[in-house]
C-alpha positions in Angstrom: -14.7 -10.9 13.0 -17.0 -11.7 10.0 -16.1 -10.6 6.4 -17.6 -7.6 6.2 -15.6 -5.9 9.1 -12.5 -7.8 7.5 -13.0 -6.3 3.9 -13.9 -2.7 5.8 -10.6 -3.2 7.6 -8.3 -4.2 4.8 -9.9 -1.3 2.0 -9.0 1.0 4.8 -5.4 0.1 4.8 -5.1 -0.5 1.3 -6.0 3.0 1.0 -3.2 4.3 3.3 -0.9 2.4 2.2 -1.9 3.9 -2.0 -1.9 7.5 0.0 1.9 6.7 1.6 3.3 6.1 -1.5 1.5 9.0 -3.6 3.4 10.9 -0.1 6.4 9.5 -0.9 6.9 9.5 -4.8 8.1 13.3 -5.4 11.2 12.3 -3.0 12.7 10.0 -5.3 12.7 12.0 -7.6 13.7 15.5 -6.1 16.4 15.0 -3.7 15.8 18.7 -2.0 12.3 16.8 -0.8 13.8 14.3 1.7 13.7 15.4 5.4 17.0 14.1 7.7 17.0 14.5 10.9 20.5 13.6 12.7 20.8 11.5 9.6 18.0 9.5 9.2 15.6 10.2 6.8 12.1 11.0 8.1 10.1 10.7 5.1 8.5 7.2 5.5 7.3 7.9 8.9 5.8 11.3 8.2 4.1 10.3 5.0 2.6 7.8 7.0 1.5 9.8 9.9 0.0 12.1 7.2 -1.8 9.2 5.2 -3.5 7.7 8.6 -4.7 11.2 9.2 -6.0 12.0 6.1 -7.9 8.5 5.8 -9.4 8.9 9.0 -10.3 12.3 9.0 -11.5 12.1 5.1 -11.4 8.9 3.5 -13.4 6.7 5.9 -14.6 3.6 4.6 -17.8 1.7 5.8 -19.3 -1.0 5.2 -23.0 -1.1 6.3 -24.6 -4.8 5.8 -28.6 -5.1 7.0 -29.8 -8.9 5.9 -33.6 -9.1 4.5 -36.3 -11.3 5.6 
């Protein structure tokens, strides 16, 4: 994998991971936000869900390289 598709690859989860916790910041703060289900909380795993949607369907990045004679 050369360094182009690397850097492509690690700005597009650098910007899921920034999306996940923009998801996630209004339930610290507002306990009515946070979803249980039989207990657990099922916050982190929807934000997340949510944030690879929204990059893929939005936020593509791409990194398009052509080299010059």
């Amino acid at each position: 994998m050369n360094c182009f598709k690397q850097l492509e690859l690690a700005s597009n989860i650098l910007s899921i991971c920034v999306i996940t916790i923009l998801l996630l910041l209004p339930s610290i703060y507002i306990d009515s936000v946070n979803i249980y289900v039989n207990g657990f909380f099922i916050n982190g795993p929807l934000a997340i869900a949510i944030a690879i949607f929204l990059q893929i369907k939005y936020l593509r990045i791409r990194i398009d390289f052509e080299k010059e004679d």
